[in-house]
Biopython code that builds the backbone (N, CA, C, O; Angstrom):
import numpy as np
from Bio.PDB.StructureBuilder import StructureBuilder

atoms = [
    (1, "UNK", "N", (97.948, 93.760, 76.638)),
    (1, "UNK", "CA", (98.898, 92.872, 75.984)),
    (1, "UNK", "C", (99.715, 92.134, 77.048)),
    (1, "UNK", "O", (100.574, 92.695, 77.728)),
    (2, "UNK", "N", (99.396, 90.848, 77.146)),
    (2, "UNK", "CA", (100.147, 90.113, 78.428)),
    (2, "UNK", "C", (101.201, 89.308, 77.772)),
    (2, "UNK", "O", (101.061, 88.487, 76.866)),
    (3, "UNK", "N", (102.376, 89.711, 78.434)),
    (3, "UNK", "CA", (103.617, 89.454, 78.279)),
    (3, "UNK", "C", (103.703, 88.139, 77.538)),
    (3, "UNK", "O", (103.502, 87.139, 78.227)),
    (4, "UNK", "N", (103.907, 88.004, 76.543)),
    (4, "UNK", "CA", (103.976, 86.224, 75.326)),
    (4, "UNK", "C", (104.897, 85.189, 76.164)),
    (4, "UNK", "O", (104.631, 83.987, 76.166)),
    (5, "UNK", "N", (105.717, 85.590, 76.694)),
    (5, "UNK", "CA", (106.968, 84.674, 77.667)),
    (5, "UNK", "C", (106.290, 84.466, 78.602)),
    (5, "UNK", "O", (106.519, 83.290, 78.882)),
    (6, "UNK", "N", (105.455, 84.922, 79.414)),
    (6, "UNK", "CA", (104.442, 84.340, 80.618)),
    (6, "UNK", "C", (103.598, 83.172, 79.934)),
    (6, "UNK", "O", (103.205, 83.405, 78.791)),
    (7, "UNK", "N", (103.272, 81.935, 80.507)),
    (7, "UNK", "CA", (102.248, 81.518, 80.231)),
    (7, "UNK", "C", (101.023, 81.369, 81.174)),
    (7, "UNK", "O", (101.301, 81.239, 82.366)),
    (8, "UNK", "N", (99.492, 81.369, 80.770)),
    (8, "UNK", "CA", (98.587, 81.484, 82.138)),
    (8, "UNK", "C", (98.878, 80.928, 82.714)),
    (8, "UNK", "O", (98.514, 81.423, 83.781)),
    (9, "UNK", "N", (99.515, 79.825, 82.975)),
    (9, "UNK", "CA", (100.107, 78.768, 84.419)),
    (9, "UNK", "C", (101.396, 80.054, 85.190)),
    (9, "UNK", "O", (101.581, 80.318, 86.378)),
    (10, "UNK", "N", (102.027, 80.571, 84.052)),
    (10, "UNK", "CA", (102.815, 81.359, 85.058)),
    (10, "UNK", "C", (102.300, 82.711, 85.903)),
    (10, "UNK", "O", (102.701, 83.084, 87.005)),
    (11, "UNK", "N", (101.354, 83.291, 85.099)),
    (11, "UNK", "CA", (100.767, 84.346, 85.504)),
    (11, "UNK", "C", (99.839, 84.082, 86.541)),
    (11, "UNK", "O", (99.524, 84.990, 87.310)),
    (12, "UNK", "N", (99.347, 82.902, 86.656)),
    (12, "UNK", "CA", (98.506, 82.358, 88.322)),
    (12, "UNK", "C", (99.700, 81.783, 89.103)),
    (12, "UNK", "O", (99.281, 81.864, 90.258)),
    (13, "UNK", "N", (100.671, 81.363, 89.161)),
    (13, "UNK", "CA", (102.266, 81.545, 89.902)),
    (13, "UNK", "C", (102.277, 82.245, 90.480)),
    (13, "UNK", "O", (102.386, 82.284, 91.706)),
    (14, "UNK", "N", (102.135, 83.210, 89.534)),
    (14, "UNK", "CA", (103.083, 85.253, 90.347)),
    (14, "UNK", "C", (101.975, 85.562, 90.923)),
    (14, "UNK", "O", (102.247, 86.062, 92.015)),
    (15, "UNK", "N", (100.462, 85.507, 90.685)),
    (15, "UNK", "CA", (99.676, 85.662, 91.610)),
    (15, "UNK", "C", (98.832, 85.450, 92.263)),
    (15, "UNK", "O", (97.870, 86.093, 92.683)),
    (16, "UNK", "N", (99.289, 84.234, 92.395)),
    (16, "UNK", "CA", (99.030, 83.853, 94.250)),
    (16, "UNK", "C", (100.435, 84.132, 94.817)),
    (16, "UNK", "O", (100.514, 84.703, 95.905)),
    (17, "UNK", "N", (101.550, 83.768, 94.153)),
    (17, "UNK", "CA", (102.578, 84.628, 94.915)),
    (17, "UNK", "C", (102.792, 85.901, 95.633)),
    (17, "UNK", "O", (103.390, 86.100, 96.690)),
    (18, "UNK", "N", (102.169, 86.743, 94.825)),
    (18, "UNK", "CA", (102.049, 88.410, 94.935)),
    (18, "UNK", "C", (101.006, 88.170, 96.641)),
    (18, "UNK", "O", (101.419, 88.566, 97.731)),
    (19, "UNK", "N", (99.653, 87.444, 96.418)),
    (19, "UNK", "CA", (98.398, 87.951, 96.996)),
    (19, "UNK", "C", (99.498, 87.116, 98.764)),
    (19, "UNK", "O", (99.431, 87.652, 99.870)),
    (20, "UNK", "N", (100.363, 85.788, 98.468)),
    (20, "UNK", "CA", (100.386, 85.381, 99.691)),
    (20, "UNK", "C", (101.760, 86.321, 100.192)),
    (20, "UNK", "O", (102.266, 85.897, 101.231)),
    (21, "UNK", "N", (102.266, 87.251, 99.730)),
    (21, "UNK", "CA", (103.157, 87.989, 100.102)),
    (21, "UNK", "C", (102.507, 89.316, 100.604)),
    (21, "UNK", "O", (103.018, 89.982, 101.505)),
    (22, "UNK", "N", (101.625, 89.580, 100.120)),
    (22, "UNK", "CA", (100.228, 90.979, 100.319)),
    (22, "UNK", "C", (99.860, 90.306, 101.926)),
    (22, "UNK", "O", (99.870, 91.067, 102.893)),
    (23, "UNK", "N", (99.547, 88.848, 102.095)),
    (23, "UNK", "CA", (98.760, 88.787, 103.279)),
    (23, "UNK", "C", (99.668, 88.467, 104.310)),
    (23, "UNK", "O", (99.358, 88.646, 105.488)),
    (24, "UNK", "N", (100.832, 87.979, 103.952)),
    (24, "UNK", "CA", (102.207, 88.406, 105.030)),
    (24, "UNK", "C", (102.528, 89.721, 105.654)),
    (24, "UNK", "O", (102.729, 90.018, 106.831)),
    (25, "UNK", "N", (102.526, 90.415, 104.586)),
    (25, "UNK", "CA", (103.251, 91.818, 105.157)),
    (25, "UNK", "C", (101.861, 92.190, 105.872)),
    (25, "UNK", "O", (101.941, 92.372, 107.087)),
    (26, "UNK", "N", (100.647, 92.321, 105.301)),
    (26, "UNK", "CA", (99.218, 92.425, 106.481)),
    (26, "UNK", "C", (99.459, 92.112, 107.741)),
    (26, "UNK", "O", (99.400, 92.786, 108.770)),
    (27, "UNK", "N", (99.787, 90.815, 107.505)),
    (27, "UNK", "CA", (99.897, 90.487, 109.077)),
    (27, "UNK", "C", (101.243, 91.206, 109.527)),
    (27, "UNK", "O", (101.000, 91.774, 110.592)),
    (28, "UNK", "N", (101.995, 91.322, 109.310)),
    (28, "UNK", "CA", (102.762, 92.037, 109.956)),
    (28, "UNK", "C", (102.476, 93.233, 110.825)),
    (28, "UNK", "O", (102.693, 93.516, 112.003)),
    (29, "UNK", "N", (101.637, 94.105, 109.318)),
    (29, "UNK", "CA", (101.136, 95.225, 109.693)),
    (29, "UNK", "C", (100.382, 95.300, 111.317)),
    (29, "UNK", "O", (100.616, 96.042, 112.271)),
    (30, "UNK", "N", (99.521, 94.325, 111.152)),
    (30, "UNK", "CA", (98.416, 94.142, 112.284)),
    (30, "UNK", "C", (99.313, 93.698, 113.529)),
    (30, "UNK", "O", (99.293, 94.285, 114.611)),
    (31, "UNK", "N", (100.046, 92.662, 113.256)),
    (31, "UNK", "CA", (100.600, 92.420, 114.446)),
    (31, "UNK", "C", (101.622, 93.616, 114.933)),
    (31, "UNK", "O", (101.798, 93.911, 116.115)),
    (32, "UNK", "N", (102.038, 94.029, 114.207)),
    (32, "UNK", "CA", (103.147, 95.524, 115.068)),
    (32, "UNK", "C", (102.421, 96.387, 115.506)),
    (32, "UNK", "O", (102.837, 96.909, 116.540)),
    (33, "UNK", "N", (101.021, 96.926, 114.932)),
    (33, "UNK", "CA", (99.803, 97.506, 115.777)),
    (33, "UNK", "C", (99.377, 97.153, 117.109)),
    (33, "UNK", "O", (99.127, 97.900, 118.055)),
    (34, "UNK", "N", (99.333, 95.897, 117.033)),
    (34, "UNK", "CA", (98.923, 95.405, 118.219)),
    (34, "UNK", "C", (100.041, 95.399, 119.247)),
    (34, "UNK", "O", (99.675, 95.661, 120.393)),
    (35, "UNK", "N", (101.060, 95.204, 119.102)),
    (35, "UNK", "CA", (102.683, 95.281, 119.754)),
    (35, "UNK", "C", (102.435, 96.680, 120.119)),
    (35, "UNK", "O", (102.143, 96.758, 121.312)),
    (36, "UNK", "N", (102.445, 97.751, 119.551)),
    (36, "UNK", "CA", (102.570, 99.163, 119.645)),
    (36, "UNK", "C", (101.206, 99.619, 120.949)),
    (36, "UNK", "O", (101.337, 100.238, 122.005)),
    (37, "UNK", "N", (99.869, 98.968, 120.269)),
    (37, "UNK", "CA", (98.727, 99.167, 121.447)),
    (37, "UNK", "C", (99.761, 98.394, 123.059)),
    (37, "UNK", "O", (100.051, 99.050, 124.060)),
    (38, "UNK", "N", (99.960, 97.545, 122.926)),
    (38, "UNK", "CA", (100.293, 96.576, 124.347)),
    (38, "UNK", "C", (101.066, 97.073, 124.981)),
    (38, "UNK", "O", (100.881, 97.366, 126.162)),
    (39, "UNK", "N", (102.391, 97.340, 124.172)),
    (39, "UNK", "CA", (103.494, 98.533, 124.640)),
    (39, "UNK", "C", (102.998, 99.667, 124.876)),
    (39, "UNK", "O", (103.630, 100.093, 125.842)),
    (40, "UNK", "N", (102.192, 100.463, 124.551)),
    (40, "UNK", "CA", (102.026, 101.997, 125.320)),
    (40, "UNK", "C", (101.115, 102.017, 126.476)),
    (40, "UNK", "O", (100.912, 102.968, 127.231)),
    (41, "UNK", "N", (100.546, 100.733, 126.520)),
    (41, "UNK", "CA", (99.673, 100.152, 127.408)),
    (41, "UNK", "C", (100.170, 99.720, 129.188)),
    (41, "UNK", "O", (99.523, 99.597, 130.227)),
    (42, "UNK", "N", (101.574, 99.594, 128.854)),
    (42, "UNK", "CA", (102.098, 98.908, 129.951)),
    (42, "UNK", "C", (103.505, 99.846, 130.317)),
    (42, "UNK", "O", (104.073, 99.622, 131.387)),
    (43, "UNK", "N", (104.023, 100.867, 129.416)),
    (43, "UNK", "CA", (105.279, 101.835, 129.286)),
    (43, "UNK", "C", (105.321, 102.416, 130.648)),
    (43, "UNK", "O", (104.399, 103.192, 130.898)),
    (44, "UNK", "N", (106.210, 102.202, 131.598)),
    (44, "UNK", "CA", (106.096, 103.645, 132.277)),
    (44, "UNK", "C", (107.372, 103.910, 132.382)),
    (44, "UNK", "O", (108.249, 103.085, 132.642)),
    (45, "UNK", "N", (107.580, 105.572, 132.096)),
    (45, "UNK", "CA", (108.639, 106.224, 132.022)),
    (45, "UNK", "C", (109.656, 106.316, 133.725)),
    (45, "UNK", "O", (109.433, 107.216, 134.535)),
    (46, "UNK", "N", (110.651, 105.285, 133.951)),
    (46, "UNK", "CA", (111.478, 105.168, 134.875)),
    (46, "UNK", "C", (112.972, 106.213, 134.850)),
    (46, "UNK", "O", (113.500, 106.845, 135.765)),
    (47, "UNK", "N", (113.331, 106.073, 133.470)),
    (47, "UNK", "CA", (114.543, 106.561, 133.545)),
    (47, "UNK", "C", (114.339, 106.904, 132.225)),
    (47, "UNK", "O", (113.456, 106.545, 131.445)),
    (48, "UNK", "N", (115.767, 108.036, 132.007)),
    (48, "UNK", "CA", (116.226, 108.964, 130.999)),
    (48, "UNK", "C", (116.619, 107.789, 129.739)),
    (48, "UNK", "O", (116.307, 107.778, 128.548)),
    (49, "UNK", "N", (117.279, 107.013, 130.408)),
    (49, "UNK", "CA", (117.934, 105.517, 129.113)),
    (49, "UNK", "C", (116.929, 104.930, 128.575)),
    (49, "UNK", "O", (116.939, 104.639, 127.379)),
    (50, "UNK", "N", (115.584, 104.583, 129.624)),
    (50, "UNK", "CA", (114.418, 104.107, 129.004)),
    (50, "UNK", "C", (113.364, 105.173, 127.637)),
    (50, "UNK", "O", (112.726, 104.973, 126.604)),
    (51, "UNK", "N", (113.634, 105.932, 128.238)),
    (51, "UNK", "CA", (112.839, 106.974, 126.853)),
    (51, "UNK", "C", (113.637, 107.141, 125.414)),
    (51, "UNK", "O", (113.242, 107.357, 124.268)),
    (52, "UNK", "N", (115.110, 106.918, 126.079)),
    (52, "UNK", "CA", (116.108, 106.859, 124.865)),
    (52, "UNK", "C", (115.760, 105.485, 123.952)),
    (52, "UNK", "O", (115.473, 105.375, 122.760)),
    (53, "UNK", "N", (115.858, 104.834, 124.651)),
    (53, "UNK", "CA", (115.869, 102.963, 123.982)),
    (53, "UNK", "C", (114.224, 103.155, 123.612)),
    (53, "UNK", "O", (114.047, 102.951, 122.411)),
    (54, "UNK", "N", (113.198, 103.435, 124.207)),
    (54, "UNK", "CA", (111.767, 103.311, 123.831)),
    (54, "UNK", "C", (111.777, 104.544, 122.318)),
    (54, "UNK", "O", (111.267, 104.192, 121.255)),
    (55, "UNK", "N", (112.326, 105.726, 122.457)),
    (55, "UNK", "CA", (112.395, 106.500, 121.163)),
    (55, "UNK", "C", (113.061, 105.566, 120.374)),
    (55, "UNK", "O", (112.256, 105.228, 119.506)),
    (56, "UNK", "N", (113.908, 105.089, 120.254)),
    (56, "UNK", "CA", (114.395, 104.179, 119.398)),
    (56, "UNK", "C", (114.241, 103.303, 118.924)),
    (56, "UNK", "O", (114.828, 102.832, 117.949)),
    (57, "UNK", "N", (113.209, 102.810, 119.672)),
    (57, "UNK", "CA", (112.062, 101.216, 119.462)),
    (57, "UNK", "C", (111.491, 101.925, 118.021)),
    (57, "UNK", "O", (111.644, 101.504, 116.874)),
    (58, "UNK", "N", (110.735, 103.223, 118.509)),
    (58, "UNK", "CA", (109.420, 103.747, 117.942)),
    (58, "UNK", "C", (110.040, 104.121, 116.416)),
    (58, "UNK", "O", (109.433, 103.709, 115.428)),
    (59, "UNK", "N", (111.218, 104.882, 116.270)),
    (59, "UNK", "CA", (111.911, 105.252, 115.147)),
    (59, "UNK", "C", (111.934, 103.979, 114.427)),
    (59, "UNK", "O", (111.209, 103.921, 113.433)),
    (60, "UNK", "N", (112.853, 102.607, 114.835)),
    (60, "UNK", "CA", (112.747, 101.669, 114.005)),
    (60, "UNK", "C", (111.715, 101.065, 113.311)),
    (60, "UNK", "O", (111.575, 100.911, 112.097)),
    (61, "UNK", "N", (110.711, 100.608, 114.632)),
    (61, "UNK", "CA", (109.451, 100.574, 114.263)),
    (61, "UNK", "C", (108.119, 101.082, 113.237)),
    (61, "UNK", "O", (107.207, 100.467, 112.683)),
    (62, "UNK", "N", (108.595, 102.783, 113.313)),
    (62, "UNK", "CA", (108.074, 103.396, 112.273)),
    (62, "UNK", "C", (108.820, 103.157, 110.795)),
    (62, "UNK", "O", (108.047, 103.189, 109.838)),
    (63, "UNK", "N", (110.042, 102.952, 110.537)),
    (63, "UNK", "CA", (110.702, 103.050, 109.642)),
    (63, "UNK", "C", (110.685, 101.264, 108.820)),
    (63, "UNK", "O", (110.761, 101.055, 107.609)),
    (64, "UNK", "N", (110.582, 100.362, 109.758)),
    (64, "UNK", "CA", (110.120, 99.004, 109.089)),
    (64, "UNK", "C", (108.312, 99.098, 108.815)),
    (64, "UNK", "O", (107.987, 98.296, 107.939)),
    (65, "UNK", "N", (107.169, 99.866, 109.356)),
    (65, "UNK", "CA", (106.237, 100.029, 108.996)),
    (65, "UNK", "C", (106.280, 100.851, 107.277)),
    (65, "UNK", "O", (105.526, 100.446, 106.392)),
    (66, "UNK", "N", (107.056, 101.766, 107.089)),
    (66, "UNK", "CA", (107.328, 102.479, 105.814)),
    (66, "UNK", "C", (107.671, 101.462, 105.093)),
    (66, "UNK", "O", (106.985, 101.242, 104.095)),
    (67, "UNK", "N", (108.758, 100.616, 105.379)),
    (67, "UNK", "CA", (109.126, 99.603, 104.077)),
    (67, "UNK", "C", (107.912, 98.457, 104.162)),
    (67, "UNK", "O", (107.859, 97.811, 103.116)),
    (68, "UNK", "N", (106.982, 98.077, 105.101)),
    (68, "UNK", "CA", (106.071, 97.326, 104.772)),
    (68, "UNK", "C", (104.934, 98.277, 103.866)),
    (68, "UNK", "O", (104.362, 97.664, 102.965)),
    (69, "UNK", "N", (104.651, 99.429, 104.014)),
    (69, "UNK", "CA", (103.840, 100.148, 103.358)),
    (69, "UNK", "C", (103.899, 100.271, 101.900)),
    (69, "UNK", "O", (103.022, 100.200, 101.038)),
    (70, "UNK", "N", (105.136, 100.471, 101.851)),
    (70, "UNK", "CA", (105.823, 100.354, 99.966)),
    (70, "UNK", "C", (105.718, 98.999, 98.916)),
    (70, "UNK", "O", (105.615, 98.781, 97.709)),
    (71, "UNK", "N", (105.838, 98.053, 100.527)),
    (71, "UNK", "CA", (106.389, 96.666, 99.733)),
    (71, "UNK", "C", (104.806, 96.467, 99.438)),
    (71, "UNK", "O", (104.563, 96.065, 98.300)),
    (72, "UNK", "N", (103.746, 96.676, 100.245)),
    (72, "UNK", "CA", (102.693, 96.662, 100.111)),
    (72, "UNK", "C", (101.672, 97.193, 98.630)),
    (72, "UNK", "O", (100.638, 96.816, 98.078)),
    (73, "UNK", "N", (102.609, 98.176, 98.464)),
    (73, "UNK", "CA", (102.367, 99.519, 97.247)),
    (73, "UNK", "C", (102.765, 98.917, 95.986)),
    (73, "UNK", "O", (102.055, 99.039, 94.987)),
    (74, "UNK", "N", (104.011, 98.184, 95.974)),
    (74, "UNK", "CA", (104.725, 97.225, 95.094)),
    (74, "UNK", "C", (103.875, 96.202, 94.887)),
    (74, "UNK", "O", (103.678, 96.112, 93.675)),
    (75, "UNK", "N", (103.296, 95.414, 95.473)),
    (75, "UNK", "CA", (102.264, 94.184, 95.769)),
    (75, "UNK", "C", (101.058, 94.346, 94.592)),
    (75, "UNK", "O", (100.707, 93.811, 93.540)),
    (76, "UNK", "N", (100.688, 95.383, 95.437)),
    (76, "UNK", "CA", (98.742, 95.898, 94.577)),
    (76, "UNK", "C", (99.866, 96.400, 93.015)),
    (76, "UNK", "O", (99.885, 95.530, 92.144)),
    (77, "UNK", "N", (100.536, 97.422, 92.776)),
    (77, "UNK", "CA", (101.179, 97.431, 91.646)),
    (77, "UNK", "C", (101.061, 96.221, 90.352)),
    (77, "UNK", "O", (100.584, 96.027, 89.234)),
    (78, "UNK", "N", (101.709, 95.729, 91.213)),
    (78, "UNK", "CA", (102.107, 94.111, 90.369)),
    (78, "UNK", "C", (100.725, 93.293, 89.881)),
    (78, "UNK", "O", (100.405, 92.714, 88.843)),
    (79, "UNK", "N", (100.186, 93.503, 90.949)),
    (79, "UNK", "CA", (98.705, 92.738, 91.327)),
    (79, "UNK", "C", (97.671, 93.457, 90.355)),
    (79, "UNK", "O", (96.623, 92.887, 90.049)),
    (80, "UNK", "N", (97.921, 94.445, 89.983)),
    (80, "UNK", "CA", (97.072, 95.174, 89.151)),
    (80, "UNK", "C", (97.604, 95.397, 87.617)),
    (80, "UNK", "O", (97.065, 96.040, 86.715)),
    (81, "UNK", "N", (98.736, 94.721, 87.609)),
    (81, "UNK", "CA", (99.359, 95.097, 86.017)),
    (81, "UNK", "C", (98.740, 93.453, 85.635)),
    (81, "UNK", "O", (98.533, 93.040, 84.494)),
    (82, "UNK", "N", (98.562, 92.822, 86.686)),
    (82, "UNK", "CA", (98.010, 91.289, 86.025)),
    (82, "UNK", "C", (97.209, 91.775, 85.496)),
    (82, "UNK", "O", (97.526, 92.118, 84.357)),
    (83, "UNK", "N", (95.660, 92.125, 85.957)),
    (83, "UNK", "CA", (94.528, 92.561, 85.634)),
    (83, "UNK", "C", (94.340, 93.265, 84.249)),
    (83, "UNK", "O", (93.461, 93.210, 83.389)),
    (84, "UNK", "N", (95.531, 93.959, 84.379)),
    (84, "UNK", "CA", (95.539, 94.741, 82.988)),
    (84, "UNK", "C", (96.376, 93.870, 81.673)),
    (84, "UNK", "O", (96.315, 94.002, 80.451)),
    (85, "UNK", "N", (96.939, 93.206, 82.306)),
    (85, "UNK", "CA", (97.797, 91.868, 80.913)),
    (85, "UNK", "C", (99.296, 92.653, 80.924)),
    (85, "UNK", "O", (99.969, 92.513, 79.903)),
    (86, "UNK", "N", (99.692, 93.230, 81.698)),
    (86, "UNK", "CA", (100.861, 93.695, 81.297)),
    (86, "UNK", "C", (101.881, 93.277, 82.340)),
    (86, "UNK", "O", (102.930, 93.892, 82.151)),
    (87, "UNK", "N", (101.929, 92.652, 83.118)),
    (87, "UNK", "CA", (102.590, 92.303, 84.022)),
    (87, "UNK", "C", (103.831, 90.882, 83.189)),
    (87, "UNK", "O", (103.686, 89.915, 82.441)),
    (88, "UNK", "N", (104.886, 91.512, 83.853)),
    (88, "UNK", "CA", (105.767, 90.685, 82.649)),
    (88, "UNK", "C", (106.683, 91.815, 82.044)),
    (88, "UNK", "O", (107.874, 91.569, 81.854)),
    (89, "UNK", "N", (106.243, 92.842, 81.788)),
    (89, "UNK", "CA", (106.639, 93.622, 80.256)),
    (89, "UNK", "C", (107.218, 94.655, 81.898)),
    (89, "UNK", "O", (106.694, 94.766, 83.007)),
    (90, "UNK", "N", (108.935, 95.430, 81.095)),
    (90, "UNK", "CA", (109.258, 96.292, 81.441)),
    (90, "UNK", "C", (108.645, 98.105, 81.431)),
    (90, "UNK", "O", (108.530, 98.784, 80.410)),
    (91, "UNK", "N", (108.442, 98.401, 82.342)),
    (91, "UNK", "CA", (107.874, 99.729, 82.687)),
    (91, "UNK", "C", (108.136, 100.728, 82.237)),
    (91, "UNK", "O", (107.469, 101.756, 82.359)),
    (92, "UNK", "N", (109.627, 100.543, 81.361)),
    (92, "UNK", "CA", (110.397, 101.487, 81.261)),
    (92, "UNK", "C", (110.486, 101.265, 79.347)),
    (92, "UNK", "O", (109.951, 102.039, 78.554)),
    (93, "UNK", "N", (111.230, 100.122, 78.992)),
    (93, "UNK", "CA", (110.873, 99.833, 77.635)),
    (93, "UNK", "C", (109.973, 98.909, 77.037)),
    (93, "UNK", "O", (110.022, 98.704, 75.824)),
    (94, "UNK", "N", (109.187, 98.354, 77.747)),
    (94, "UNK", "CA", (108.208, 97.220, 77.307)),
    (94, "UNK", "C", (108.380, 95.879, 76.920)),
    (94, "UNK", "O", (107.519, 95.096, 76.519)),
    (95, "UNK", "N", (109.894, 95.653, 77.124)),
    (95, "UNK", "CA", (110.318, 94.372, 76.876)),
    (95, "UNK", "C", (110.198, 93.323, 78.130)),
    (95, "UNK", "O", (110.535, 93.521, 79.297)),
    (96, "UNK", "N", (109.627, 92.166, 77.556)),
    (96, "UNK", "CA", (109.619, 91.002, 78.667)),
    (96, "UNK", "C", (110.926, 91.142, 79.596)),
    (96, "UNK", "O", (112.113, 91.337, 79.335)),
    (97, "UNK", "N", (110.063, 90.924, 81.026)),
    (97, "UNK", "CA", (111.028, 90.620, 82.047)),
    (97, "UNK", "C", (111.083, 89.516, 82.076)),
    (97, "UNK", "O", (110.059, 88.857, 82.257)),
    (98, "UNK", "N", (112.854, 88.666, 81.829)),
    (98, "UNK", "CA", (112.612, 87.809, 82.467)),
    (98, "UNK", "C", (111.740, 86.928, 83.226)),
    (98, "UNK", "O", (110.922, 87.479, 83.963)),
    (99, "UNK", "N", (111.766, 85.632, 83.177)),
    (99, "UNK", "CA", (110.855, 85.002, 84.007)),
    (99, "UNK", "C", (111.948, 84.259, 85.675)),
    (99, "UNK", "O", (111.498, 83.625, 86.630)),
    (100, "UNK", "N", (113.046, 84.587, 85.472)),
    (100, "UNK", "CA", (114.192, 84.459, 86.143)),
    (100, "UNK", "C", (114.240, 85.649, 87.418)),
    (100, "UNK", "O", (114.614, 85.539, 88.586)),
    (101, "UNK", "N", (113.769, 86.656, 86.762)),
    (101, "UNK", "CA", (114.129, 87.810, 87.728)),
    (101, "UNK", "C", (112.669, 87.734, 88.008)),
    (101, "UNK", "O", (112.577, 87.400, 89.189)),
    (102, "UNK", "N", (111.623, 87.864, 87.554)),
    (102, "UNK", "CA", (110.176, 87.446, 87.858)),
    (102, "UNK", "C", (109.960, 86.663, 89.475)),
    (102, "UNK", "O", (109.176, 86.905, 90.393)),
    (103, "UNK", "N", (110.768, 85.904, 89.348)),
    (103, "UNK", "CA", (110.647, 84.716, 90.385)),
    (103, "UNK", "C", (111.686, 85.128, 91.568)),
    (103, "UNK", "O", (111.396, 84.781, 92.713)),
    (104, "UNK", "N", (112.717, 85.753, 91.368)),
    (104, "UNK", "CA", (113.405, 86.217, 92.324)),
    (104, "UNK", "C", (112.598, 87.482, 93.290)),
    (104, "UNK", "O", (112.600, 87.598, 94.516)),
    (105, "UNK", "N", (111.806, 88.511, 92.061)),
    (105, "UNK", "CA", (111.526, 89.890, 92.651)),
    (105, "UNK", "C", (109.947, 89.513, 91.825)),
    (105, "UNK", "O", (109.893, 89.855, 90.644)),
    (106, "UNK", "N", (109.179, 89.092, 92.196)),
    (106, "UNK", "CA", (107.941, 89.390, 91.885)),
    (106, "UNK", "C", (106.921, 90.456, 91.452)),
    (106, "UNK", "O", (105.817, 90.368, 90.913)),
    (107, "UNK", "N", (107.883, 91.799, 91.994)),
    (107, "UNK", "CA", (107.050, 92.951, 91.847)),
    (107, "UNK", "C", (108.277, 93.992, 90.986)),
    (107, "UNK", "O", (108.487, 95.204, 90.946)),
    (108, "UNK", "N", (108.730, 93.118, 90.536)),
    (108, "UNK", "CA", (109.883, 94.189, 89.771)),
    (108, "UNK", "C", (109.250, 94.594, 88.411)),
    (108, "UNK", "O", (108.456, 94.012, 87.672)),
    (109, "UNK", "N", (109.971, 95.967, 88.327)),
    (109, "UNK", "CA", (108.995, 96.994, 87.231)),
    (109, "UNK", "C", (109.574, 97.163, 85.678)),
    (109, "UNK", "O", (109.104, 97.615, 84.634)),
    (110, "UNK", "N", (110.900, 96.535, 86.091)),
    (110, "UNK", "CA", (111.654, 96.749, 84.524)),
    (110, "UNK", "C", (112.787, 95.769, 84.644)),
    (110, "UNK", "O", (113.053, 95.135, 85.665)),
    (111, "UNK", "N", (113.395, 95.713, 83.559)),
    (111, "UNK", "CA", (114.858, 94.565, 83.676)),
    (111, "UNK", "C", (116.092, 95.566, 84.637)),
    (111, "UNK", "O", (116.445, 96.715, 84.902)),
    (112, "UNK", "N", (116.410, 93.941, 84.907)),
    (112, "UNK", "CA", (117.828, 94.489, 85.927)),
    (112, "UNK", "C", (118.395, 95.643, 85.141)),
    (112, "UNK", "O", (118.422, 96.770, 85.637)),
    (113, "UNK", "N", (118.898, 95.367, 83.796)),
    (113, "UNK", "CA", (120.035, 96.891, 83.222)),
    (113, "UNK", "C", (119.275, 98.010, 83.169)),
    (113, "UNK", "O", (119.956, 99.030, 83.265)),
    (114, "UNK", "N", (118.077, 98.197, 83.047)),
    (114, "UNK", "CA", (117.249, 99.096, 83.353)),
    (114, "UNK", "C", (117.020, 99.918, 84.728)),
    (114, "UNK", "O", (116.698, 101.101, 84.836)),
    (115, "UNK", "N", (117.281, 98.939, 85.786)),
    (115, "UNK", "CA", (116.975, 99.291, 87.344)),
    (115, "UNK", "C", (118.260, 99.706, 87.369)),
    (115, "UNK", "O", (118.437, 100.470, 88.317)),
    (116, "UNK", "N", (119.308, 99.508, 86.669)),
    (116, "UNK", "CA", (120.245, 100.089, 87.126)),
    (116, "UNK", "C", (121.263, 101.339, 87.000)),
    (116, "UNK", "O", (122.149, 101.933, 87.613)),
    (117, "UNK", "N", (120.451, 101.334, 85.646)),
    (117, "UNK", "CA", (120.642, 102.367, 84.480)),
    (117, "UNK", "C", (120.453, 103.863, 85.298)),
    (117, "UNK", "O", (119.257, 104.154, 85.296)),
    (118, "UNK", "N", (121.083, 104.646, 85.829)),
    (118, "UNK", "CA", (121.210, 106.478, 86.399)),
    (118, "UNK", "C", (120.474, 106.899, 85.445)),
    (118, "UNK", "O", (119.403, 107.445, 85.709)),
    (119, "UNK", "N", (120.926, 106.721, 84.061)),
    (119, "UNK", "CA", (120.391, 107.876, 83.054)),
    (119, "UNK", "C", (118.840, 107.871, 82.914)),
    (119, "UNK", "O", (118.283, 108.691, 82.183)),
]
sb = StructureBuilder()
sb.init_structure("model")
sb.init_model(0)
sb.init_chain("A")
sb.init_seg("    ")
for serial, (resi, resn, name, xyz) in enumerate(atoms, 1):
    if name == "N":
        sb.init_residue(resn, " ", resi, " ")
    sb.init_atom(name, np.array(xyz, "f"), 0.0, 1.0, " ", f" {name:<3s}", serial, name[0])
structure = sb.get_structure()
């Protein structure tokens, strides 16, 4: 059941939106790989401050790879509720999302009062 407030012009919108945001964060992916090969490639341990600042590279580094991994996870998500016609519809109560918040957050799973909702 694909969301009635989408129309197929909007639902090929959100994805090629989705797929050219999928092949951004890719490249990201690849290029911080390759950063990471070049850097351990050329590292040599001089001083105590340098292993400090290089651990700290690697921590950040790993920790923006996690949020590309998710956003990635979010991506195919979205990308796959097309496939199924449900993309549009909240996750939580099934009511159309917005086409407002659609366009802001592409991969969002339910309405804002919903995302915000504790209970």
């Amino acid at each position: 059941m694909q969301a009635k407030h989408l129309t197929e012009k909007d639902i090929t919108f959100f994805k090629k939106q989705l797929l050219e945001m999928k092949k951004e964060a890719e490249s990201y992916t690849e290029s911080a790989d390759n950063q990471e090969d070049e850097l351990a490639a050329v590292t040599v341990n001089n001083h105590p401050a340098d292993l400090g600042t290089e651990q700290f590279e690697q921590e950040r580094d790993a920790s923006l790879e996690y949020m590309r991994q998710d956003d990635l996870h979010e991506i195919d998500h979205a990308l796959q509720k097309i496939e199924e016609g449900t993309y549009g519809l909240s996750e939580k109560s099934g009511k159309p999302i917005p086409k407002e918040r659609l366009e802001a957050l592409p991969t969002a799973r339910m309405l804002v009062e919903e995302a915000s909702d504790t209970n």
